[in-house]
C-alpha positions in Angstrom: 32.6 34.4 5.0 34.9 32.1 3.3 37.1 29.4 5.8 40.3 27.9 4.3 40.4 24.8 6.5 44.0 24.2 6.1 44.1 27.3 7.8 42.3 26.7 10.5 43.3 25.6 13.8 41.6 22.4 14.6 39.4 23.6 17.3 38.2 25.3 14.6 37.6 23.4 12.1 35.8 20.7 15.3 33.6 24.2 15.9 32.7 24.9 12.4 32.1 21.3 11.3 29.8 20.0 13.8 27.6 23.1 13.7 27.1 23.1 10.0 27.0 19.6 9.1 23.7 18.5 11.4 21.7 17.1 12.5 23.8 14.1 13.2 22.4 10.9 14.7 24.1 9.5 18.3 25.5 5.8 17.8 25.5 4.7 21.9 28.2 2.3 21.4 28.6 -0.7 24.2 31.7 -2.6 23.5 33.6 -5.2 25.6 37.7 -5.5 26.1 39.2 -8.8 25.8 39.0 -8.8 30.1 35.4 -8.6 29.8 35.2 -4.8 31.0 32.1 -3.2 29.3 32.2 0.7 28.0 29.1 2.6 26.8 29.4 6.1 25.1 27.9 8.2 22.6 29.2 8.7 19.1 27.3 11.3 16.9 29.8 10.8 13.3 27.4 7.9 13.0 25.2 6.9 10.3 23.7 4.3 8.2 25.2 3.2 5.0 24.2 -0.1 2.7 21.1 -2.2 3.5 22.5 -5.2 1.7 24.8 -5.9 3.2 23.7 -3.7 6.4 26.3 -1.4 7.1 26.5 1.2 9.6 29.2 3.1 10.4 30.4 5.4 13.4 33.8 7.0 14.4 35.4 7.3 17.5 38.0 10.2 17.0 41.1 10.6 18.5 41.3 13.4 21.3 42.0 16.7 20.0 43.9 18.0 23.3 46.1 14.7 23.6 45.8 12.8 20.6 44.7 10.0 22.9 42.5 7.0 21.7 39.0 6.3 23.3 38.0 3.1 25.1 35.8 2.2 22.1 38.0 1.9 19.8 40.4 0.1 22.0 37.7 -2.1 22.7 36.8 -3.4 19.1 40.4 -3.9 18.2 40.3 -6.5 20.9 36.6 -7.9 20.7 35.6 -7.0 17.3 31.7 -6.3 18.0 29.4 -3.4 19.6 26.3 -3.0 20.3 24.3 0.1 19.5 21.9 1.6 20.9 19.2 4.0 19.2 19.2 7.4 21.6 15.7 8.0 22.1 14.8 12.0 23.7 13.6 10.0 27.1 17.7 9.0 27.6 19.7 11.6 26.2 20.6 13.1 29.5 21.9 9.9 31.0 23.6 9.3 27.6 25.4 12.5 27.9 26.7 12.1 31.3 28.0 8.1 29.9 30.5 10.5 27.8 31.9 11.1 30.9 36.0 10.4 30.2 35.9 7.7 33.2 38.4 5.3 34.1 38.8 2.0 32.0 37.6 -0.3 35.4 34.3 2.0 35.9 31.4 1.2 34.1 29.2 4.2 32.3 26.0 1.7 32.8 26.4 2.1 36.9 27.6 5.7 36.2 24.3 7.0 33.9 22.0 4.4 35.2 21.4 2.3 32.9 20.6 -1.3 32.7 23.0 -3.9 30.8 20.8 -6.3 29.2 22.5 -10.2 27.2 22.6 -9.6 23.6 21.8 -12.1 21.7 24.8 -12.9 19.1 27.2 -10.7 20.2 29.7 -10.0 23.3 28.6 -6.7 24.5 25.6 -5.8 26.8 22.6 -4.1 25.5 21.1 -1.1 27.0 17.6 -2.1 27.9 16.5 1.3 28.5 17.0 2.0 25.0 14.2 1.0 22.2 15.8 -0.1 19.1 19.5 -1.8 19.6 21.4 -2.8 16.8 23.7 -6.4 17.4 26.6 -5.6 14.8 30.1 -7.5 14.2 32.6 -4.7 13.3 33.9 -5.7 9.8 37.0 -3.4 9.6 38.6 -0.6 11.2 39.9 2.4 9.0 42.0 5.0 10.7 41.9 8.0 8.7 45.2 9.9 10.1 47.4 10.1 13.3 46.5 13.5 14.8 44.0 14.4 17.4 40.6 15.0 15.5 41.5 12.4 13.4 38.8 9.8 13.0 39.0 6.0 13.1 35.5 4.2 10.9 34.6 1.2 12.6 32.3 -0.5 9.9 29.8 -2.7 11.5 27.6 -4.9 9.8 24.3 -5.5 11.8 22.9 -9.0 12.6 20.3 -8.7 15.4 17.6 -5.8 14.8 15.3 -4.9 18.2 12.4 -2.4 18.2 10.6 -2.3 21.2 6.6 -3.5 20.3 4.9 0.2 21.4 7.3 1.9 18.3 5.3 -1.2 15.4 2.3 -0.7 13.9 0.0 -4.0 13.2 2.4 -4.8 10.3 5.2 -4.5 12.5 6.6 -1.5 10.9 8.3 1.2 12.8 5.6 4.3 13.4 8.0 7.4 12.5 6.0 9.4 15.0 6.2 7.4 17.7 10.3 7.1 17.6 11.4 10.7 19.2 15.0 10.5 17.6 17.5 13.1 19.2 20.4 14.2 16.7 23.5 16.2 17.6 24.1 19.7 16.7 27.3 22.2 17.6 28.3 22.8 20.8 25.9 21.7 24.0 23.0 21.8 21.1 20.7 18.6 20.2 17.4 18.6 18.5 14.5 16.4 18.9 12.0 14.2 16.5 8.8 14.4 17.4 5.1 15.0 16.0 5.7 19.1 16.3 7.9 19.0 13.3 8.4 16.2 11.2 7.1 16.7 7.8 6.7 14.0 4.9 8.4 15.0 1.2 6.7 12.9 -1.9 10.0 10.9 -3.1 9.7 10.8 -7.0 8.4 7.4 -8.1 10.0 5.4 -11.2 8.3 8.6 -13.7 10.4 11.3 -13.5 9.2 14.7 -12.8 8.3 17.4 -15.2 11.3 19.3 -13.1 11.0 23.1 -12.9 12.4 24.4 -16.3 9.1 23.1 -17.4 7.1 25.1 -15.3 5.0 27.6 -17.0 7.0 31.1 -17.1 4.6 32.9 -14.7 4.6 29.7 -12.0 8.6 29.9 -12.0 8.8 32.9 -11.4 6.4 33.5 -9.1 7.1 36.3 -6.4 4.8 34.3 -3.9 6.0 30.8 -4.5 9.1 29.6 -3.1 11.6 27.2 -4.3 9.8 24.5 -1.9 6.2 25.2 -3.9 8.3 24.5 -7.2 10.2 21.6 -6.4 6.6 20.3 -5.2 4.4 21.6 -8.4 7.2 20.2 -10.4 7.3 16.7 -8.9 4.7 15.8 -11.1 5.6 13.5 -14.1 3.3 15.0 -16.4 1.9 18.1 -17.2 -1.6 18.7 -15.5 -4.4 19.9 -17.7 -7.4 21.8 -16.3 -10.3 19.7 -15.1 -13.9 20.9 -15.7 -15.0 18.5 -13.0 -12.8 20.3 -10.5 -15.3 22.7 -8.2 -13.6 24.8 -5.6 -15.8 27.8 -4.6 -12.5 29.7 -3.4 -10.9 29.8 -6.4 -14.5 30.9 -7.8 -14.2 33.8 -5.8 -11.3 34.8 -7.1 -11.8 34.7 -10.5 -15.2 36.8 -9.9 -13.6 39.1 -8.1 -10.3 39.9 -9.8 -10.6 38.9 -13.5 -11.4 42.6 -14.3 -7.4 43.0 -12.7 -4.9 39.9 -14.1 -2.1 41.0 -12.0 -4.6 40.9 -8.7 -5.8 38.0 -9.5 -2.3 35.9 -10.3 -1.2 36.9 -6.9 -4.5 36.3 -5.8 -4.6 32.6 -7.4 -0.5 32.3 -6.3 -1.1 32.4 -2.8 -4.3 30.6 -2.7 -1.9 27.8 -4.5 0.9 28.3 -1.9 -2.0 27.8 0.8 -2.9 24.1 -0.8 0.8 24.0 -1.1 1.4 24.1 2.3 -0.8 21.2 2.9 0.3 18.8 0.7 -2.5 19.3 -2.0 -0.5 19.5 -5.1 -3.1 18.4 -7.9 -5.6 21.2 -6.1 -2.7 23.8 -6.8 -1.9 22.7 -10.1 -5.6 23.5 -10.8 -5.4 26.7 -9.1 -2.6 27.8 -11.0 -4.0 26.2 -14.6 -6.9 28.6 -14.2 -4.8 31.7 -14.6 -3.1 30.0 -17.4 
């Protein structure tokens, strides 16, 4: 299927979009008005974008079905500042029922249940019940058209950092694990972070890697190894050799078994490969793989 978005009605482009461009993380946005009324809701076109300066951005779009504005935004035009709040799994319930379209005079902390909490440098409450908050002055505003859908970038620059202690390690650096980030999908649909499925992906260092046209022909195009097992093998920034010290009795076995049969014993030494592979042993595969060479 091919979708011509000018074509598209823009329900439809809302539907396709936010299914196929996910997960997204949920900015929960507390702002203030120049009256001192407080607003909390969820934003999921939200993301981080500069360290230095820090720079995260979210939108607040304008109502497809009226082309009406959102409290948010209102908000930071009067009192440039937000808070935001990191939605953990534990909270994403009440935080859904916060994007409640209330009235401007009723409060989305009493409605959800959470807890307003004194930020430190800025206007806006915290919510305490969240775990990491983020104290940001909102450097500009960038409207990006005039119809409903249309999104406005608030560009906020953060100040005050808090993690709550049980997410640190003893370096007082954020434990991935422990975090349980929720991201928005299409639809009703979220996902959850947890230990069940995050997975770690060697970055490349300051050596490049060897990259996959330098594979050797029969690794590349393997019929057992996937484009994953490739990118992996070729990660490396130089070419492994074979080890003599390197004693594995499986691969052993297969050479005993199958060297009388060199197409048996490639798949054979492929998927034993894919197997370390799987679990991160990438100089073990290499030597797997060499050994067929």
């Amino acid at each position: 299927m091919i979708l011509d978005l000018q074509q598209l009605k823009p329900i439809d482009k809302q539907y396709y979009l936010q299914h196929v461009i996910a997960p997204r993380p949920v900015c929960f946005a507390s702002t203030i008005d120049k009256e001192g009324r407080v607003n909390l809701s969820p934003f999921s076109f939200f993301n981080l974008f500069s360290t230095q300066p820090p720079i995260v951005v979210f939108s607040p779009s304008r109502r497809l079905r009226d082309n009406t504005t959102k409290h948010t935004l209102e908000n930071v035009l009067e009192v440039p500042e937000v808070v935001i709040n990191i939605v953990t799994y534990d909270m994403v319930q009440q935080v859904s029922l916060a994007s409640c379209e209330f009235p401007k005079e009723v409060s989305e902390f009493i409605k959800a249940g959470f807890t307003e909490q004194p930020a430190t440098v800025v206007k806006p409450p915290m919510v305490k019940e969240s775990h990491i908050k983020l104290e940001c002055r909102v450097n500009d505003i960038k409207p990006l058209g005039t119809e409903g859908g249309s999104g406005n970038l608030v560009i906020c620059e953060i100040l005050v950092l808090h993690i709550d202690d049980s997410l640190l390690d003893e370096n007082n650096k954020p434990i991935q694990q422990k975090i349980h980030h929720i991201a928005r999908l299409g639809g009703n649909w979220y996902c959850k972070v947890d230990e069940s499925n995050l997975f770690e992906v060697e970055k490349p260092n300051v050596k490049l890697g060897i990259g996959i046209d330098s594979l050797p022909a029969t690794v590349k195009n393997s019929k057992i190894l996937t484009g994953n097992h490739l990118g992996q093998l070729a990660n490396v920034h130089e070419m492994p050799v074979i080890d003599p010290a390197f004693n594995d009795d499986h691969l052993k076995q297969i050479i005993q078994y199958y060297s009388i049969n060199p197409e048996e014993m490639e798949k054979e030494l492929h998927s034993y490969a894919k197997k370390l592979l799987n679990n991160g042993k990438v100089l073990e595969a290499w030597q797997v793989l060499l050994a067929g060479a």
